[in-house]
DSSP file (Angstrom, degrees, kcal/mol; ACC not computed):
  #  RESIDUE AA STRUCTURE BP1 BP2  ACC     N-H-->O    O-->H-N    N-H-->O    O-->H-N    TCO  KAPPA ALPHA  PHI   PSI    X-CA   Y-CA   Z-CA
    1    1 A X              0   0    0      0, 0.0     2,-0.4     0, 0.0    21,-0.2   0.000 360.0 360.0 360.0 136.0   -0.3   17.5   19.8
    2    2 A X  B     +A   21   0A   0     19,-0.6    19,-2.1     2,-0.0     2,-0.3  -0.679 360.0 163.2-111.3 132.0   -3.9   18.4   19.3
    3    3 A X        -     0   0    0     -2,-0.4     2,-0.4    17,-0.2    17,-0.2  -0.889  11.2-179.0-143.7 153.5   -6.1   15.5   17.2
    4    4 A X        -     0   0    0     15,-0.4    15,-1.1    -2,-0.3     2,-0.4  -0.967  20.4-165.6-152.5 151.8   -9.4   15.5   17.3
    5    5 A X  E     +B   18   0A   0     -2,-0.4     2,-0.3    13,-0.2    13,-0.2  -0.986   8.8 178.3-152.1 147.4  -12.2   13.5   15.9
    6    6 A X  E     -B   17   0A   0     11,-1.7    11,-1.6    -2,-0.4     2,-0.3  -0.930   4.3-179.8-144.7 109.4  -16.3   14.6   15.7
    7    7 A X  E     -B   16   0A   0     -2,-0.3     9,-0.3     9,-0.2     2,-0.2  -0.901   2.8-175.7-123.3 145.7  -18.6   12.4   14.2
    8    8 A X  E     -B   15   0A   0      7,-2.1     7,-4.3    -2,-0.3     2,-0.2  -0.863   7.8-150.8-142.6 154.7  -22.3   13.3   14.1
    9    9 A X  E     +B   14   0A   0      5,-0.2     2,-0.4    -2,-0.2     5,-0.2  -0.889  16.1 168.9-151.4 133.9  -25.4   11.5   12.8
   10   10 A X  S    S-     0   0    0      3,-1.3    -2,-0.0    -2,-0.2     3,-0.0  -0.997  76.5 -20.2-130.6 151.3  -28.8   12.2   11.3
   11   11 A X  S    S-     0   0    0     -2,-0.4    -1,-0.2     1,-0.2     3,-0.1   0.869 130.4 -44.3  -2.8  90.6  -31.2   10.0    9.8
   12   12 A X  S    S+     0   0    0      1,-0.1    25,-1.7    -3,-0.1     2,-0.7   0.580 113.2 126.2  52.9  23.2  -28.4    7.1    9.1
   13   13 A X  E     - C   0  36A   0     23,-0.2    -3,-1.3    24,-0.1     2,-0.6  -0.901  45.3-157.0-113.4 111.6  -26.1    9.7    7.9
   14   14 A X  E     -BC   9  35A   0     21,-2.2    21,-1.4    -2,-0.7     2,-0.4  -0.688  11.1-166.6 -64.0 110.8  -22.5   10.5    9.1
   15   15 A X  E     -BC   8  34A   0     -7,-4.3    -7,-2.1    -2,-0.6     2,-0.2  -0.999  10.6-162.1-125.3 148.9  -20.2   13.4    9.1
   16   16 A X  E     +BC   7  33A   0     17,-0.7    17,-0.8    -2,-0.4     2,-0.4  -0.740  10.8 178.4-151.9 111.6  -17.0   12.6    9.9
   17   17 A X  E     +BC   6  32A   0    -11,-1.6   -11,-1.7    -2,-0.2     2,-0.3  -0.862   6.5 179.7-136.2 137.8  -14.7   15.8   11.0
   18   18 A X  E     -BC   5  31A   0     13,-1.6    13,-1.2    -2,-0.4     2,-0.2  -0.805   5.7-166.8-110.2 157.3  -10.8   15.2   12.0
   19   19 A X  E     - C   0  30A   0    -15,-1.1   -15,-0.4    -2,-0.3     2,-0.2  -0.569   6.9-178.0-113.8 169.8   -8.5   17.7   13.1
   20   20 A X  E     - C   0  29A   0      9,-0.7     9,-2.8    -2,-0.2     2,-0.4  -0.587  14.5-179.8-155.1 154.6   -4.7   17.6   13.5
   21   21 A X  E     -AC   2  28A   0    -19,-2.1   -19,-0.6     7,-0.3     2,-0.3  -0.981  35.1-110.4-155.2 154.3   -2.5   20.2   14.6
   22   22 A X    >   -     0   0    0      5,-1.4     3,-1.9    -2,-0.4     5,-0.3  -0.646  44.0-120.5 -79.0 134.3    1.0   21.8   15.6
   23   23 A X  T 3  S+     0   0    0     -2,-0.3    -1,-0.1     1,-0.3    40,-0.0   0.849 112.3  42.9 -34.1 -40.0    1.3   22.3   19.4
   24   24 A X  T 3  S-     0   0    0      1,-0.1    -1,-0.3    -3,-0.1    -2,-0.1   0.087 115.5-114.6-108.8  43.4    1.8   26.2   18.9
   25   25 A X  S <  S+     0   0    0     -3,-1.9    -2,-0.1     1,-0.2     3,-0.1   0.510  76.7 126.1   5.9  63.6   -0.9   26.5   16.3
   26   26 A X  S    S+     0   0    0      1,-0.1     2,-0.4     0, 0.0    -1,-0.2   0.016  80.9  24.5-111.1  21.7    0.8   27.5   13.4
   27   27 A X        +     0   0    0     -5,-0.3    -5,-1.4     2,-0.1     2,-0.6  -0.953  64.6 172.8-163.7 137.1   -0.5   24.7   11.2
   28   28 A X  E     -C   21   0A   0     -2,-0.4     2,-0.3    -7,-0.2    -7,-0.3  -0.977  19.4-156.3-152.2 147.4   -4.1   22.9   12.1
   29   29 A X  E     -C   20   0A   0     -9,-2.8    -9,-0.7    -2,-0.6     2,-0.3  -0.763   9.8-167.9-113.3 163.3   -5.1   20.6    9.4
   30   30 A X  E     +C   19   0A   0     -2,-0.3     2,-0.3    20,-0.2   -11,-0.2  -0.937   9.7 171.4-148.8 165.0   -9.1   19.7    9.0
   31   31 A X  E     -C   18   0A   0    -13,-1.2   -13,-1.6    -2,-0.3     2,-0.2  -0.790   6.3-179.9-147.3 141.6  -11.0   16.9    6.8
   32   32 A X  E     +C   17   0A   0     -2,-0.3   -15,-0.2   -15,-0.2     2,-0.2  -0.948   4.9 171.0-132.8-165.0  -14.5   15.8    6.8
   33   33 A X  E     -C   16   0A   0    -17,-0.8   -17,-0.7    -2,-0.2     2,-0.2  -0.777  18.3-143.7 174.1 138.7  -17.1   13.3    5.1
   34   34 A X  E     +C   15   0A   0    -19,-0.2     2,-0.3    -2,-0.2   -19,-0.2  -0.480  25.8 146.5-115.0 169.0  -19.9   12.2    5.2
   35   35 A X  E     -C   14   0A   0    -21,-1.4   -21,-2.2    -2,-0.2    -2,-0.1  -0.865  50.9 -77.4 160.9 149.1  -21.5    8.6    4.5
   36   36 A X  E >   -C   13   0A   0     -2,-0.3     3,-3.5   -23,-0.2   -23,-0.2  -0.044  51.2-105.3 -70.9 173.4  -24.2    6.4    5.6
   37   37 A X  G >  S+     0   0    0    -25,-1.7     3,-1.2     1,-0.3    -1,-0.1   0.867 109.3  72.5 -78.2 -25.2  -23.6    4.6    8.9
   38   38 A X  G 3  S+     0   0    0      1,-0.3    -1,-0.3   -26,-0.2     3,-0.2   0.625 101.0  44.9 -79.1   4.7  -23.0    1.3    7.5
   39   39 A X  G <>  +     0   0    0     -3,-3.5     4,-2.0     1,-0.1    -1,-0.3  -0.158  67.4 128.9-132.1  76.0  -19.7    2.4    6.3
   40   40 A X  H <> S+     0   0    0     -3,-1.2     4,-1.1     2,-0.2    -1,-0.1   0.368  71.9  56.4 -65.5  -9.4  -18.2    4.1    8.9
   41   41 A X  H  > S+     0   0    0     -3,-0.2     4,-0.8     2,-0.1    -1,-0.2   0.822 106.1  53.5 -86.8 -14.9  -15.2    2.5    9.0
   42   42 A X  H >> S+     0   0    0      1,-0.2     3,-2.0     2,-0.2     4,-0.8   0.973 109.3  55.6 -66.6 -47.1  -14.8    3.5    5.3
   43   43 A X  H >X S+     0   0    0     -4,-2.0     3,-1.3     1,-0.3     4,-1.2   0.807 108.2  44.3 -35.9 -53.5  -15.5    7.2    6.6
   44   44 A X  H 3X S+     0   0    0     -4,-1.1     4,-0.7     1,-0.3    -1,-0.3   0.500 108.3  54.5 -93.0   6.2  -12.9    7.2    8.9
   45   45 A X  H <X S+     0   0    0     -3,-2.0     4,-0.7    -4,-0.8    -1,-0.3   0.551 110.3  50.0 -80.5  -9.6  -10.7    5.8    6.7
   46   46 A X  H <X S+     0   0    0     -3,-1.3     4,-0.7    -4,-0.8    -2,-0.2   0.829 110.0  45.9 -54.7 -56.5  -11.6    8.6    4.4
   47   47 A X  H >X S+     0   0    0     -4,-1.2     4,-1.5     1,-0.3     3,-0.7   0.866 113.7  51.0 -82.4 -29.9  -11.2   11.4    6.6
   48   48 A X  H >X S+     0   0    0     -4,-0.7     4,-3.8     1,-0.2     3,-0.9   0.964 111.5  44.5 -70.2 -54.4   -7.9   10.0    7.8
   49   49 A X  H 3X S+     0   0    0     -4,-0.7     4,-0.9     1,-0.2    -1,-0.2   0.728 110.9  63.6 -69.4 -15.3   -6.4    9.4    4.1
   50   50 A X  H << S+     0   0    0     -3,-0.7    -1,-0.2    -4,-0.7    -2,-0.2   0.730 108.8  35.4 -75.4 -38.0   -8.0   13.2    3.8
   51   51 A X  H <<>S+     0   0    0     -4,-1.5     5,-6.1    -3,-0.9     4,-0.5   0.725 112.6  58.9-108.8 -36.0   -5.5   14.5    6.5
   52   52 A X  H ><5S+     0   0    0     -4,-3.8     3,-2.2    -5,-0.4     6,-0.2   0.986 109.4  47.8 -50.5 -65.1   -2.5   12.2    5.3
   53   53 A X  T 3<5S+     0   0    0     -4,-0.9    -1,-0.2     1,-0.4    -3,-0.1   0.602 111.1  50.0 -56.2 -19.1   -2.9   14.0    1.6
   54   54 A X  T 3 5S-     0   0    0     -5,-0.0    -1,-0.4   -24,-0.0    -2,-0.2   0.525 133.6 -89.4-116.0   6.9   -2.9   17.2    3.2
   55   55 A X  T X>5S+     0   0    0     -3,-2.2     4,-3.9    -4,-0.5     3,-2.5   0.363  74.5 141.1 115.3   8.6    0.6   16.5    5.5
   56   56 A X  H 3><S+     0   0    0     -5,-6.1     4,-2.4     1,-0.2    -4,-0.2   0.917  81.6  38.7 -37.9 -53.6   -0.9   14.8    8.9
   57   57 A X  H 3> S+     0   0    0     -6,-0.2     4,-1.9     2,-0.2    -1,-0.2   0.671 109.9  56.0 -75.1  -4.9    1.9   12.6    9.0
   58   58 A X  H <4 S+     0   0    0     -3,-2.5     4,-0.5    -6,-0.2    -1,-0.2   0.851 116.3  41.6 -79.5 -38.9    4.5   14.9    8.0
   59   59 A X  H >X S+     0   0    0     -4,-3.9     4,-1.6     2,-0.2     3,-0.7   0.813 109.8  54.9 -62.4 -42.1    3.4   17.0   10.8
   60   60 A X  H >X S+     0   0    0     -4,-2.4     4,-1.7     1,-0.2     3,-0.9   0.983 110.3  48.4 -66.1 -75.6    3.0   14.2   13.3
   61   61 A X  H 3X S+     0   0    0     -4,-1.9     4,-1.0     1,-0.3    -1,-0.2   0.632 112.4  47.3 -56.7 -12.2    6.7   13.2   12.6
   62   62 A X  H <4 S+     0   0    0     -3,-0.7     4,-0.3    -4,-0.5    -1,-0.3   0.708 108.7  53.4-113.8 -13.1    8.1   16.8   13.0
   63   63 A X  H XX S+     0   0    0     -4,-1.6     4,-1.8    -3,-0.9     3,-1.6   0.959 112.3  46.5 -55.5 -55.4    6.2   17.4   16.2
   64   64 A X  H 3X S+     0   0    0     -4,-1.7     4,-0.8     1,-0.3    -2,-0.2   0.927 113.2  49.5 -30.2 -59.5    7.8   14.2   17.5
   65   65 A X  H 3< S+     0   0    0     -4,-1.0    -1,-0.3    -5,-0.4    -2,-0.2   0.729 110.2  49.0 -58.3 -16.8   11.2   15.3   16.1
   66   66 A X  H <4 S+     0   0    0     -3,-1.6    -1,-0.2    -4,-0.3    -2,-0.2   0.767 115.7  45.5-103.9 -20.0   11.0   18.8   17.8
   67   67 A X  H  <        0   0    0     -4,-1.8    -1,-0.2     1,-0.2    -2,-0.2   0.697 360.0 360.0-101.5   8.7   10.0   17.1   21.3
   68   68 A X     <        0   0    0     -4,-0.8    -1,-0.2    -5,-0.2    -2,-0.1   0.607 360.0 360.0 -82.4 360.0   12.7   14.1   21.5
C-alpha cells in the first residue's frame, strides 16, 4: 500500500505533504500544511486528520480486506 510522507523546511517553516494510496492506483489521496517548526507534531497531526476526512482509513481497511 503506497504512504508516503515529505516534509520540507525553510526559515522555521514546515510543509507537511502525505500521500496514501490503492496498490493499483486507482485512488491516491494527498494532504498538505504548513506550520512553523515548533508545532510539527500539530502538522502532522493535521495532514493525517487531512487524509482521514478525505477516506485514508476507509481505503486502508479495504486494501487490507482485498489482501487477507
Amino acid at each position: 500500500m503506497p504512504l508516503a510522507a515529505y516534509c520540507t523546511e525553510e526559515n522555521g517553516l514546515l510543509t507537511l505533504r502525505g500521500l496514501v494510496g490503492h496498490p493499483d492506483g486507482s485512488v491516491i489521496l494527498q494532504a498538505d500544511a504548513q506550520a512553523p517548526a515548533e508545532y510539527a507534531d500539530a502538522l502532522g497531526r493535521a495532514v493525517a486528520k487531512k487524509l482521514a476526512d478525505d477516506g485514508a482509513e476507509e481505503l486502508i481497511a479495504a486494501v487490507l480486506q482485498e489482501q487477507a
